[in-house]
Every structure is written in C-alpha cells, then in structure tokens.
C-alpha positions as CSV (number, residue, x, y, z in Angstrom):
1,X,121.5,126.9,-179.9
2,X,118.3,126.2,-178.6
3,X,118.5,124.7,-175.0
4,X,116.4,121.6,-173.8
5,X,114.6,120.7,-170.9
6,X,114.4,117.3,-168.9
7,X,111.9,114.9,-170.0
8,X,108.8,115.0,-167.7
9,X,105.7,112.8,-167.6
10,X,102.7,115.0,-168.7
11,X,100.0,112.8,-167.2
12,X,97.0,115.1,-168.4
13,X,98.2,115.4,-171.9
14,X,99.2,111.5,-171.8
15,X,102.9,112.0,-173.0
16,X,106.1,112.5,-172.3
17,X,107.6,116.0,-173.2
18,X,110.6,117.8,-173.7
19,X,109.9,121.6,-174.1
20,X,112.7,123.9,-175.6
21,X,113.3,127.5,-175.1
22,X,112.1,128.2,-178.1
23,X,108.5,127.0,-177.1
24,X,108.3,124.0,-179.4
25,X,107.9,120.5,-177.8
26,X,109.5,116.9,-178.8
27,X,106.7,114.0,-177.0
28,X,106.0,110.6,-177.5
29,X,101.8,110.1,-176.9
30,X,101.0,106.8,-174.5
31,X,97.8,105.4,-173.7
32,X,97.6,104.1,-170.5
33,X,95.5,101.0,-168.9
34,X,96.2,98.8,-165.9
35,X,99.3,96.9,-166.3
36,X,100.1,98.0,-170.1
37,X,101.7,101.2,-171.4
38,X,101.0,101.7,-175.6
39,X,103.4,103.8,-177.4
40,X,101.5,105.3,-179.9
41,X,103.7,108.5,-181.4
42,X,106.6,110.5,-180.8
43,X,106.9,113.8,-182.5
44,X,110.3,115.9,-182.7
45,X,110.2,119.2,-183.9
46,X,111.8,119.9,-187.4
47,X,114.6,122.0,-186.8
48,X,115.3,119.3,-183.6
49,X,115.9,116.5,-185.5
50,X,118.8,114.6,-186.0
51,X,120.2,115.4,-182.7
52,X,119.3,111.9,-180.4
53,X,116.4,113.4,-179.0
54,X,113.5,111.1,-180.4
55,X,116.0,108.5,-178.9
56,X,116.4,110.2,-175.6
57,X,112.5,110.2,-175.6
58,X,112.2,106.3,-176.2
59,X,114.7,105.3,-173.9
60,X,112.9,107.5,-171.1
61,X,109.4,105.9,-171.9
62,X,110.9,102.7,-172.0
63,X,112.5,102.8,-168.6
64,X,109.1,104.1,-167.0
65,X,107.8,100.9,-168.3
66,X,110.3,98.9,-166.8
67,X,110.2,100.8,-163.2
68,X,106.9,100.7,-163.4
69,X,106.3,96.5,-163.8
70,X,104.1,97.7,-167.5
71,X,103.8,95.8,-170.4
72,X,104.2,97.3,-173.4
73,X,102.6,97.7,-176.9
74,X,104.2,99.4,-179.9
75,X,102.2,101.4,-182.5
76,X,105.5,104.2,-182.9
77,X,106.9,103.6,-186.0
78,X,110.1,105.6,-184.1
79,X,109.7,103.3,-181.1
80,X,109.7,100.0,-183.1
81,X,112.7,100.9,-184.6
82,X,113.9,101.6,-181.9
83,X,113.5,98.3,-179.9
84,X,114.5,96.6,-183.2
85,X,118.0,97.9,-182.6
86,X,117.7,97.3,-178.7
87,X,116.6,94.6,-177.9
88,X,117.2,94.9,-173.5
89,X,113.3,95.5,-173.7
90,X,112.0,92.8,-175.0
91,X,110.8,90.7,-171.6
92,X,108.6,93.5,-171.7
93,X,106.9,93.6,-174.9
94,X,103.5,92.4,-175.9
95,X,102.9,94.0,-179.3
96,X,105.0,95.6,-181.8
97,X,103.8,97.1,-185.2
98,X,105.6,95.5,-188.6
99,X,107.7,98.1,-190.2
C-alpha cells in the first residue's frame, strides 16, 4: 500500500499535488489570472488510478475556486467530466471544453 499525502497548493509549480511515499505525484496544472482559475490537466499516476484520487484532486481545486470568489475555465478533459456529473459548480463556471 502506498500511503498518500494531503493535497497542497504548489503555487510555484502552478498545481495542486498529492505526493505518495513512493515519490510519484497525482496534480491537476492551473493557470492563474485575476479573478479566474483554468483547469488545464490533472495527472494520476498509473498504478494510482482507479482509487478516487483524480476525483479527490477536482473536488479540492474546485472548492479553492469557490473560497476564493474565482471563476472558472475548463480545459481538463478529467475536470469536465467531472462537473458534468456535479453540477454544485456551475454558478461558477465560465468555460468548459466539449467532450
């Protein structure tokens, strides 16, 4: 079992991480600019997936966009998805890619 970490806000990388103890990393990239946050990829490890974590990642990103008063624009494929299924973020949304 490999053991996770809490998500953190990597402000000099632009992402949000979750690092294992195995040294691989799950993210989703953002792009910041004043007022808007765009989600542009989230990335989870091979052997990682399956287990909620991409989800974990888009909810947390999400929720700093709420608490934070940001807009948001969706490039994720991931996050799309995501906010197709859930839809308590869309007052928020300004852009969403077509999958």
């Amino acid at each position: 079992m490999v053991n996770e970490t809490e998500i953190v806000n990597n402000v000099e990388k632009s992402r949000f991480q979750m690092s294992f103890d195995n040294g691989e990393t799950a993210l989703v990239d953002y792009r910041l600019t004043p007022g808007k946050i765009s989600f542009m990829h989230t990335e989870v490890p091979k052997d990682m997936s399956g287990k909620g974590i991409a989800a974990r990642l888009a909810k947390y990103a999400l929720e700093y966009a709420r608490a934070n008063n940001l807009r948001i624009n969706i490039y994720c494929v991931y996050i799309a998805a995501y906010v197709k299924r859930d839809h308590s973020y869309d007052d928020l949304i300004d852009h969403v890619i077509e999958i």
